[in-house]
C-alpha positions as CSV (number, residue, x, y, z in Angstrom):
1,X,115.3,143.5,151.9
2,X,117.8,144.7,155.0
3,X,117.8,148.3,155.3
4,X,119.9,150.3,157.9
5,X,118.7,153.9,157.8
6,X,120.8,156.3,160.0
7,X,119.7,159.7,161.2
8,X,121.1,162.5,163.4
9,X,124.2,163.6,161.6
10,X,124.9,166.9,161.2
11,X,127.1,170.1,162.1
12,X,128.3,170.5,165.7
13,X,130.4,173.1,168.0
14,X,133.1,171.0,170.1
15,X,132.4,170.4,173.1
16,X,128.7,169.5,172.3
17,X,126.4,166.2,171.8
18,X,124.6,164.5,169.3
19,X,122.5,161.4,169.3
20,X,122.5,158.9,166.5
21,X,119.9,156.7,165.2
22,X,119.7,153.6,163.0
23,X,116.6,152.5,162.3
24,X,117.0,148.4,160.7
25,X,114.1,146.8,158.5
26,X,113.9,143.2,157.3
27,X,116.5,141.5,160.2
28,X,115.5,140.0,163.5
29,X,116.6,142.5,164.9
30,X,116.9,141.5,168.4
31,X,119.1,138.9,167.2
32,X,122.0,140.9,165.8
33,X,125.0,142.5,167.7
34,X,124.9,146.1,166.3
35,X,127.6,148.6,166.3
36,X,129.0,152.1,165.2
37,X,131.5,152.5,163.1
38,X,133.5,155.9,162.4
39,X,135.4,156.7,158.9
40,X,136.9,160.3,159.0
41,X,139.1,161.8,155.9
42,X,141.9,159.6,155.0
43,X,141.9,157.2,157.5
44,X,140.4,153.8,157.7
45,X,137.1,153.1,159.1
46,X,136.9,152.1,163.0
47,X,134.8,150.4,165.8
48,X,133.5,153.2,167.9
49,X,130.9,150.9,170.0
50,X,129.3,147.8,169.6
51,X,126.3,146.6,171.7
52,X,124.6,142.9,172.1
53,X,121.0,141.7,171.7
54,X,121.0,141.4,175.1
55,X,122.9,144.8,176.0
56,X,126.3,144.4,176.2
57,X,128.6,146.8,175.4
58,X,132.1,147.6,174.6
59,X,133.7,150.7,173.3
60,X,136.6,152.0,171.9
61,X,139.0,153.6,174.0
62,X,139.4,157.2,173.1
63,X,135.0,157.1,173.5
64,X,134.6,155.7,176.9
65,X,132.5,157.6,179.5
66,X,131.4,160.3,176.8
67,X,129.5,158.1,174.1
68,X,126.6,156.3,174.9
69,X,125.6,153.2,172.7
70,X,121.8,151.8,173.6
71,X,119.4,149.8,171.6
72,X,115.6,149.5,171.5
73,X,114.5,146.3,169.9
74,X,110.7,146.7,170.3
75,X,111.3,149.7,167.7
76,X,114.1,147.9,166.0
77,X,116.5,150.9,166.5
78,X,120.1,151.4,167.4
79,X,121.2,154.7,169.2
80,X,124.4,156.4,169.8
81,X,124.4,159.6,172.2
82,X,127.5,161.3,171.4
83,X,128.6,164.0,174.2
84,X,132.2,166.1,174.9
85,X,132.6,165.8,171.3
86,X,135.8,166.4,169.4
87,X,137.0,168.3,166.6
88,X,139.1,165.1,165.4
89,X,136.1,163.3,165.7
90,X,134.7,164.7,162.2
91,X,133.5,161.7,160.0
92,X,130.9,159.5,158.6
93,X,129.4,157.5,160.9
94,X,128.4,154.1,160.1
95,X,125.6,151.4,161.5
96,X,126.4,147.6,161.3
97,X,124.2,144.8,162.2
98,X,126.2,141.2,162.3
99,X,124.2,138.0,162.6
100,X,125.3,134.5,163.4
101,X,127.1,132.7,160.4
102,X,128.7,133.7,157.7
103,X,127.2,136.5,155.4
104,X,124.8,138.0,158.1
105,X,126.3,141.4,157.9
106,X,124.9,144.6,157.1
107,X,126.2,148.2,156.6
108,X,124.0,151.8,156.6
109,X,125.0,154.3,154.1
110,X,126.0,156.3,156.9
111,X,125.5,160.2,158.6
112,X,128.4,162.8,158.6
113,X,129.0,164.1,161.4
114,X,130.8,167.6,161.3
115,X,132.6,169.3,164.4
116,X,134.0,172.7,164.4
117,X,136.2,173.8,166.6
C-alpha cells in the first residue's frame, strides 16, 4: 500500500520559514519524480517544485531563490524548506510522487500551511 505522509505544516509570521516533509512507503522511491503541490482557498491547486530521482529541480516562478525542494532516498523522504514566506502563500500543501507509465501517481493528504501577516 503507497502512503505519502506529510509533516511540518503549521501557523507562521510572514516573513518566516518552514520545512516540509513527506515521508513515502511502499514505492521505489528513488525511482519517482516527486513534487509539491500548493491549493490555497478558491483557487486551483499548483506546482510549487518538483525534484528528480537523480536531483533535478525546477520551480515555480513566484518560489525561486526562497523555497528549497531536496530529497533523501536512503530515508525515502521528500523535503521542502520554505523561507521569505508570504501571506498569500496560505494553503494546503500537497506531496506527489509520479512513476513511469500510466497510473504511477500518488497524492498525500496534505499539511496546511497558515501565514499571518
Amino acid at each position: 500500500q503507497v502512503q505519502l505522509v506529510e509533516s511540518g505544516g503549521g501557523l507562521v509570521q510572514a516573513g518566516g520559514s518552514l520545512r516540509l516533509s513527506c515521508a513515502a512507503s511502499g514505492i521505489a522511491f528513488s525511482r519517482y519524480a516527486m513534487a509539491w503541490y500548493r491549493q490555497a482557498p478558491g483557487k486551483q491547486r499548483e506546482l510549487v517544485a518538483v525534484i528528480m530521482g537523480g536531483g533535478k529541480t525546477n520551480y515555480e516562478d513566484s518560489v525561486k531563490g526562497r523555497f528549497t525542494i531536496s530529497r533523501d532516498n536512503a530515508k525515502n523522504t521528500m523535503y521542502l524548506q520554505m523561507n521569505s514566506l508570504k501571506p498569500e502563500e496560505t494553503a494546503v500543501y500537497y506531496c506527489y510522487a509520479a512513476g513511469l507509465g500510466p497510473g504511477y501517481y500518488y497524492w498525500g493528504q496534505g499539511t496546511q500551511v497558515i501565514l499571518s501577516s
